[in-house]
C-alpha angles and dihedrals in degrees: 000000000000115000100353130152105257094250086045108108121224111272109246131158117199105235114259091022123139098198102241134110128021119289123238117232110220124239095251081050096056096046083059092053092061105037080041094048099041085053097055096055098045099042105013103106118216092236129105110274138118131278122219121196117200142191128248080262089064077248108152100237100170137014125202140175122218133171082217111042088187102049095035092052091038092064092067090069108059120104094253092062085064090063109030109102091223092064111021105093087042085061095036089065095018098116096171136357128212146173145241103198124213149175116250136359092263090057091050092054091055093042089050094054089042097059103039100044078052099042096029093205119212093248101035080083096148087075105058095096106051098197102070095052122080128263131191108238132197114188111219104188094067126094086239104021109220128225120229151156122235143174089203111041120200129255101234147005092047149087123229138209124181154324097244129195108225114036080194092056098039086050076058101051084042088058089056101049096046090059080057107043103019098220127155129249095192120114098227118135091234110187111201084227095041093123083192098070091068081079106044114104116239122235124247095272090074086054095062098052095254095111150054102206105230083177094065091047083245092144128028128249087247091054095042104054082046085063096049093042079055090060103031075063094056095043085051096051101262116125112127087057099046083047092055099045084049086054095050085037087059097040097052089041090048083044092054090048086252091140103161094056089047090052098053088042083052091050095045099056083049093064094039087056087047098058117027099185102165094036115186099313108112111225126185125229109250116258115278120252107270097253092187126076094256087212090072092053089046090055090042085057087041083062111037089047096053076229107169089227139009115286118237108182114052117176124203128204136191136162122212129185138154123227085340095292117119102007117192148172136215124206114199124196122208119185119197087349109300118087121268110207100197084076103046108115137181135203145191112231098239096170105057137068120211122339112348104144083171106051088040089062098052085048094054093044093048097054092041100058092028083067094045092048094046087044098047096232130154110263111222125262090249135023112207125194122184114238141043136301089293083059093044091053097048091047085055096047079068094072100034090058093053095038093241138144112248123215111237092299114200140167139202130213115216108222109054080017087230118178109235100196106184116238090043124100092210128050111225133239124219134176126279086239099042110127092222090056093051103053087039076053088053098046087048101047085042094056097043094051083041091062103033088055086054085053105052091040084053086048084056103043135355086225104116122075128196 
């Protein structure tokens, strides 16, 4: 799917295919062209989304963006698509199709990165490693933080969104954005008391008006960050707040006769209303970089723990629900320290009615450890549940319940960050800046976006099964 033309289809081969002759759509498949087909016409809207393809197991087995959800899904059931060998073995496993809508083409583009770097469907593979695909960075240790794509992000001192699919289509999106928000993009080390830089010419995109010219001292520190605060909000989600503090920005500006700030606040939530590229669906900014050598966070929970040996599978689990309705729970697997996305897995809570954090948990956990039993599979080193010691019990009450032996089960508690280990009467306390806590941090932070992305899109769209 990287980089193609929006009527190009993805590029599949069946396995064990030569590549000659026509291929012959079964009759189940057949059956699905035309329910499929019929679907799209009567419910596919012709605004930008996304598309998702599943198996007969609800299963999301491809994920695609389009600026006309109608036509560009329509275009899987024609007869050539059958028989293209892009597309044939997509159709031939393909059970039910559905939709995300969104608001522009840019939003599309950002929905599209976030679900499959979260579902990993079977024929997104492009995506599978994530290094050689593009991210948007914004650099966070610099006086005026720059904005950038890159194929090799860096460890630390930045914030990441993405991969993305299409480096053509995320310069696009950039375009956009920069009209907004008026960054640069440049890679000058421009310091806020640099006298020097009053005298440096900026470059055309001042001119026109898309950018501020921090290199010619033309904003200040102070405005600027606000600029890129103000994008770092819309690439959160966020855009109905963001909306709203620019309001009270330009009325208090207009109130004080700074007319020329009001105006291009003004100027700038125009443009945001015109655009609406991220639309009401909460998305979550994609996990940092690990900035720190996970081994060593492996070796600090080696010690605080008194484990024989270093642990090397650590699990993560969260719940999120709103108001009590879909409640769900999201299970997160790291391996050696760094997350491994094949086993990431999500569930809908089935056993409990309303808001019941506690009970959810022992049902998650539950399910989780009574498969791998029944499957014979190797539990991880480490078990851990978001949440406190009332977390951590009912987390126990799992195994006990299936008689089975748990892994070292802890849980952590958000606000003092304590370290609840079962089996011990008192939680521990490490530093900030120990390097346990903070992978425990990361496996934590990870689970919990994990699971509040599985809500919203719930919220969206019951497409999605356990």
């Amino acid at each position: 799917m990287a980089e193609h033309p929006e009527n190009e289809a993805i590029e599949s081969t069946p396995a064990g295919d030569t590549g000659e002759g026509p291929l012959e759509l079964p009759k189940s498949q057949a059956e699905f062209f035309a329910r499929a087909a019929d679907k799209v016409r009567g419910k596919f809207p012709t605004t930008p989304g996304v598309y998702l393809f599943q198996d007969q197991q609800g299963r999301v087995i491809y994920i695609g963006k389009a600026k006309n959800l109608r036509a560009r899904a329509g275009s899987y059931f024609l007869a050539a698509a059958a028989d293209d060998r892009r597309t044939a073995q997509l159709v031939r496993e393909a059970h039910d199709i559905d939709f995300l809508e969104a608001e522009s083409e840019v939003d599309a583009l950002l929905m599209e990165a976030r679900l499959v770097k979260d579902i990993q469907p079977k024929f997104n593979q492009e995506l599978r490693d994530d290094k050689t695909f593009p991210y948007l960075q914004v650099t966070t240790h610099e006086d005026f933080p720059r904005v950038e794509i890159t194929r090799e992000p860096r460890s630390s001192g930045v914030k990441l969104y993405g991969p993305f699919t299409s480096v053509s289509s995320l310069r696009g999106a950039l375009q956009v954005l920069q009209r907004v928000f008026k960054f640069r993009t440049c890679s000058l080390d421009i310091e806020e008391g640099d006298e020097r830089w009053r005298w440096f010419r900026p470059c055309l995109l001042a001119s026109i008006n898309q950018c501020t010219a921090p290199c010619n001292l033309r904003i200040s520190k102070e405005e600027y960050r606000k600029d890129i605060k103000r994008l770092r909000m819309f690439l959160d989600g966020n855009r109905q707040s963001l909306v709203k503090e620019m309001q009270k920005e330009m009325q208090e500006a207009s109130s004080a006769l700074r007319f020329e700030k009001a105006a291009r606040l003004r100027d700038e939530i125009n443009l945001l209303e015109r655009i609406k590229e991220r639309g009401d669906l909460e998305q979550h900014e994609q996990p940092e970089v690990f900035y720190i050598d996970p081994k060593k966070g492996l070796a600090g929970l080696k010690k605080v723990l008194g484990l024989e040996k270093m642990p090397r599978t650590i699990e993560g689990v969260d719940i999120a629900h709103l108001g009590g309705s879909d409640t769900v729970a999201s299970l997160v697997q790291f391996i050696d320290g760094l997350p491994f996305k094949p086993g990431y897995r999500r569930f809908r809570i089935r056993e409990v009615e309303g808001i019941d954090d506690f009970a959810s948990i022992r049902e998650v956990v539950a399910r989780r450890f009574r498969g791998l039993a029944e499957d014979d599979q190797m539990f991880p080193d480490i078990l851990l549940i978001d949440g406190g010691k009332g977390q951590l019990g009912r987390g126990m009450e799992a195994f006990e319940m299936l008689g089975i032996k748990p892994p070292i089960v802890l849980s952590i508690a958000k606000k003092e960050e304590l370290i609840y280990v079962a089996g011990r009467d008192k939680p521990l306390r490490l530093s900030r800046h120990s390097f346990a806590l903070r992978l425990l941090q990361y496996v934590r932070d990870e689970s919990h976006r994990f699971a509040q992305h599985y809500h919203h899109l719930l919220r969206r769209k019951r497409t999605l099964g356990d």
